[in-house]
Each structure stands twice: as structure tokens, then as C-alpha cells.
C-alpha positions in Angstrom: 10.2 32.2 -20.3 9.2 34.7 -17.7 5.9 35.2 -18.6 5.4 31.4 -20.6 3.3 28.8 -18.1 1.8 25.4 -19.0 -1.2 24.8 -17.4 -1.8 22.4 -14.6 -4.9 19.9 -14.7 -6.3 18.9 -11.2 -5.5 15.4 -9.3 -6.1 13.6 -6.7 -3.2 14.1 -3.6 -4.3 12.7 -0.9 -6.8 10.4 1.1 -8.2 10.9 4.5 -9.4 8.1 6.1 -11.2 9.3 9.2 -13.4 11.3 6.7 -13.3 8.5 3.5 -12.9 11.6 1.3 -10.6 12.2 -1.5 -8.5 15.4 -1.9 -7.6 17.2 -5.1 -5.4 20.0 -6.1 -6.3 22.9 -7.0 -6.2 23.6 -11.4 -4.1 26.3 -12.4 -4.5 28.0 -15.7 -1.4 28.4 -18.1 -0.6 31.5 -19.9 1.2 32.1 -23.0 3.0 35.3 -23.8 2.2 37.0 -27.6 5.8 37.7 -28.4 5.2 39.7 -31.9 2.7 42.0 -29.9 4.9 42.9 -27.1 7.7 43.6 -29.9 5.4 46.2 -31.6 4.2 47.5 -28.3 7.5 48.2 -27.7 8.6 49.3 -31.0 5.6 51.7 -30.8 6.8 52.7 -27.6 9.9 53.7 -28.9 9.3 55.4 -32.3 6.8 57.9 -30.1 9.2 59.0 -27.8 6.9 58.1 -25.0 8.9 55.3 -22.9 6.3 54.1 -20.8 7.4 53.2 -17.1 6.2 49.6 -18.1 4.0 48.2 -21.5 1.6 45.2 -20.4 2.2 41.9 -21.8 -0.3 40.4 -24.1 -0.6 37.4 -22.6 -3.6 34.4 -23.6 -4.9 32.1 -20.6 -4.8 28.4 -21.5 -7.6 26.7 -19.6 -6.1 23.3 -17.9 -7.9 20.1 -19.3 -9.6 19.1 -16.1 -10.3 21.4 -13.6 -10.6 20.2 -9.5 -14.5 19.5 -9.9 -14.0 16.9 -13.0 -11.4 15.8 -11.3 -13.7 14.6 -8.6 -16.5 13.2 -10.6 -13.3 11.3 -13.2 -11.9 9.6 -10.6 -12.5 6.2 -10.4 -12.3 2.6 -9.3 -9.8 1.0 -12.5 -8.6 -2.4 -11.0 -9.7 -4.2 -8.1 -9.8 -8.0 -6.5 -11.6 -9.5 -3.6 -10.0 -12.7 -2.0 -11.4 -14.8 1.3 -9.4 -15.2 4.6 -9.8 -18.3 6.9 -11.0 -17.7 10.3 -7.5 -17.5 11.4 -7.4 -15.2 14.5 -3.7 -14.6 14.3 -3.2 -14.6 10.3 -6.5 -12.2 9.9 -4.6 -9.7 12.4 -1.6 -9.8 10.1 -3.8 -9.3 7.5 -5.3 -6.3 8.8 -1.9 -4.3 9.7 -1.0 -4.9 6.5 -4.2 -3.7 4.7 -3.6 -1.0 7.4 -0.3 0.1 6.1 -1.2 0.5 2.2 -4.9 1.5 2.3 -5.2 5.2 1.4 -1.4 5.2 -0.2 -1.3 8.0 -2.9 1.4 7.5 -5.7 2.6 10.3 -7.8 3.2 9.8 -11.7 6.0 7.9 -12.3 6.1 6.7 -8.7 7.1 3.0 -7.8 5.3 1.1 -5.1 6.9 -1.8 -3.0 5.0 -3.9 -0.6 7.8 -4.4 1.3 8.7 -0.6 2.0 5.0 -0.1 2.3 4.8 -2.6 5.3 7.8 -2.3 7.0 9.9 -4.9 8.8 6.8 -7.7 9.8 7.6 -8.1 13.0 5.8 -9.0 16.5 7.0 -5.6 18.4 4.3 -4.1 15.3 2.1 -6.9 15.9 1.9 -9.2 13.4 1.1 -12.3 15.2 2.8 -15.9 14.4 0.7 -17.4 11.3 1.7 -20.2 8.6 4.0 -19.1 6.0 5.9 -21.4 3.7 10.1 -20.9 4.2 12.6 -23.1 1.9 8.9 -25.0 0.8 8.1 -25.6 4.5 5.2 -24.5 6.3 6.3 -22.7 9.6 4.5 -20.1 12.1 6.4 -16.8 12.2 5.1 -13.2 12.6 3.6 -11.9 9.2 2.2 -15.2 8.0 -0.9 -14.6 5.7 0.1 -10.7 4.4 0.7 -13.2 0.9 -3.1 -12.8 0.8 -2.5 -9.1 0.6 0.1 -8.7 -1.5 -1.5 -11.2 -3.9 -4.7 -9.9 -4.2 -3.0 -5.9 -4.6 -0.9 -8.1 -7.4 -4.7 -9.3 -9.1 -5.9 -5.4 -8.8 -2.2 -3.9 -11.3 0.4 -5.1 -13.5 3.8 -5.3 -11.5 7.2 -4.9 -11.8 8.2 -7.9 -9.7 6.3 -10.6 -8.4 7.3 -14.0 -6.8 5.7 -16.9 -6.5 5.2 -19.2 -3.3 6.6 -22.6 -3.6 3.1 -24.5 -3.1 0.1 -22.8 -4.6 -2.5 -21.4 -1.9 -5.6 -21.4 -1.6 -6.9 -17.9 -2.1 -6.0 -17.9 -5.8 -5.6 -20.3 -8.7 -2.3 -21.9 -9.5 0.3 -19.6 -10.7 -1.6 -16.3 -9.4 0.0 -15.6 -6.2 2.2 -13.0 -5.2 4.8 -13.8 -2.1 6.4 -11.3 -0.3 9.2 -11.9 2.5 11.0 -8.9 4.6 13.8 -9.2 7.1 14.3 -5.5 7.1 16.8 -5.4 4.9 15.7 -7.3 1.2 13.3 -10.2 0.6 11.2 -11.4 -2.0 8.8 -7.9 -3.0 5.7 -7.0 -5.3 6.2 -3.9 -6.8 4.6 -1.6 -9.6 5.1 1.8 -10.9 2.6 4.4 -11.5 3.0 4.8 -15.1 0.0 6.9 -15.7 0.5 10.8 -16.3 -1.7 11.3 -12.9 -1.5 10.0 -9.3 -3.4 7.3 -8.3 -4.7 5.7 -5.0 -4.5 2.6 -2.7 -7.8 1.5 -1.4 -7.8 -1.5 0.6 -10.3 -3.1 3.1 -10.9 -6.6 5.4 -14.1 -7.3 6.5 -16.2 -10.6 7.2 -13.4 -12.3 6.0 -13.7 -10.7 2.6 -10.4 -8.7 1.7 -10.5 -6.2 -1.2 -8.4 -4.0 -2.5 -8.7 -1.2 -5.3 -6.8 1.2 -7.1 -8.1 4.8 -7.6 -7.4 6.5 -10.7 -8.2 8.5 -14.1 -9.9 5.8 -16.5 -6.7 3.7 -18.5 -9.5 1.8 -21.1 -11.9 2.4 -23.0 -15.8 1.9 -21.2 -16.3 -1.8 -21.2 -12.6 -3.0 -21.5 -11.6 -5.1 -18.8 -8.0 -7.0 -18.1 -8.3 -10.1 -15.9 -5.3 -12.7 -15.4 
């Protein structure tokens, strides 16, 4: 157990987004003690009356599976969606915090993601500008209308662990495809989904011309030429 290490395969940890680069950890070999050997070492040791200060370990290196350069080049695009915005001054800035606030998001293995947590309380001292957004099935203006768009085209891009729907269909998707998400701070109406690969993944997500996209980074999850769509 002293001696005994698994190896550790390269991923990706973090994003920069001044730069647009990707950061990977470092790989770090395993080793595996040969117990029998060190036994007759020391035996030998023993039964010649020598007693070394200290007998070296046979040890064998395991190589890790995928070292920081494959990382890099295995790394890839694995689900991604591209909705259009309106021309909506005030609901495009709301887009954009929020596009702001999950692009470059790294989650660990195992890791759960929440739109809500992600974004924070949508409020005006952020920002977010008043907007339509649908409330008991009426349409109203308050701060944080349009950020749906986001959340439901991050929800077209993974499989979730919650997901609401609004209470009219918008525009952006077909029927049935949305994803609404409602915060007061405290608890609302959230997308979520959990990392359930063995290796981190990324957020990528982008707004421009009116075109929002968003991405997930990650090690391949199907075979070349599989595709999921809703």
C-alpha cells in the first residue's frame, strides 16, 4: 500500500477564456510493487547475514492510458445546439450574462450542473434587463426574461436530470423541447445534469449575430458516426 499507485490519465481542468485555450493535467505514471521479489530480497538479506541499511523495491511503472498530449488532440466537441434570438435589445443582454456565466464551466466526473446555481439570482443590480417571460401562463416583463433560450438550448446539447417546460411553447424550439428555468434566489424551476462520464468535461457557450450556441467539451461517449438528437 506504501509503494502500490494507480496511474492517472490526463484531462482537461480548466478553460481560459482571454486565451480560448484548454488546460490539461499533467499524466502521472502508476507503479506496482513486486511483493514475492522484495520477500526474497529480504529473505536473502537475511540468510547472508548482511542486513542492508535498506533493499530497493522492485517496483514496475504502469503507463497511464492517455497521457496530457492525447489528451489534447481527444478532446472534443460531443453535443451541441444553435438556437436564434430576436432583435430584442434588452432580452439579448440577458442572454449574454447568462451565456457569460456558464461559458468555460469545467465539471469534474460525477459532478452535477444547475442552471440556476450557475447564473445566480437574475436580477437588475447584475443587469439582466426587463424582457418577456411567461409567470402563472402570463407573459410579463421582469429582469431575466429570455435566459429560457439559454437554458433550453444547453438542455438540446445533454441529457438532464431535471427539466421544466414553459406553459406556452416558444418559438426558438419545437413543441415540447424547451427548457424553463425560474430563480428567486432561493429555489425555482432548474435544468440540471450530471457529468456522468469517468472525465471532466467543458461548457462552451457563445451569442453572436443573433445566433446562440452552446457546446459541451469532452472525451468521445459514441461510437464515430453516432449521433442523439431529440
Amino acid at each position: 500500500g506504501h509503494f502500490d499507485r494507480s496511474p492517472e490519465n490526463s484531462q482537461l481542468v480548466s478553460y481560459d477564456r482571454e486565451t480560448g485555450k484548454y488546460q490539461y493535467s499533467k499524466e502521472v505514471s502508476g507503479l506496482k510493487l513486486d511483493r514475492d521479489q522484495l520477500a526474497a530480497d529480504v529473505l536473502a538479506a537475511v540468510n547472508s547475514g548482511s542486513y542492508p541499511a535498506s533493499i530497493p523495491p522492485s517496483l514496475t511503472i504502469i503507463p497511464p492510458e492517455r497521457t496530457q498530449a492525447q489528451a489534447k488532440e481527444q478532446y472534443q466537441v460531443i453535443g451541441t445546439f444553435t438556437t436564434k434570438t430576436t432583435n430584442n435589445k434588452n432580452r439579448n443582454q440577458n442572454i449574454q450574462l447568462a451565456v457569460d456565466a456558464i461559458d468555460g464551466r469545467i465539471l469534474k466526473a460525477g459532478e452535477e450542473f444547475s442552471f440556476n446555481l450557475a447564473t445566480g439570482n437574475r436580477t437588475s443590480e447584475k443587469g439582466y434587463q426587463p424582457a418577456g417571460a411567461y409567470k402563472n401562463g402570463v407573459l410579463i416583463e421582469e429582469p431575466g426574461g429570455g435566459v429560457c433560450q439559454v437554458s433550453t438550448t444547453l438542455y438540446h446539447a445533454i441529457i438532464t436530470t431535471e427539466r421544466n417546460s414553459h406553459s406556452f411553447a416558444p418559438s426558438y424550439v419545437e413543441p415540447g423541447q424547451d427548457a424553463m428555468v425560474s430563480f428567486d434566489g432561493y429555489a425555482g424551476p432548474d435544468l440540471k445534469f450530471v457529468n456522468t462520464n469517468t472525465t471532466s468535461i467543458a461548457l462552451r457557450a457563445n451569442f453572436q449575430d443573433n445566433l446562440l450556441k452552446i457546446s459541451i467539451v469532452g472525451l468521445p461517449v459514441l461510437e464515430d458516426g453516432v449521433k442523439v438528437s431529440i
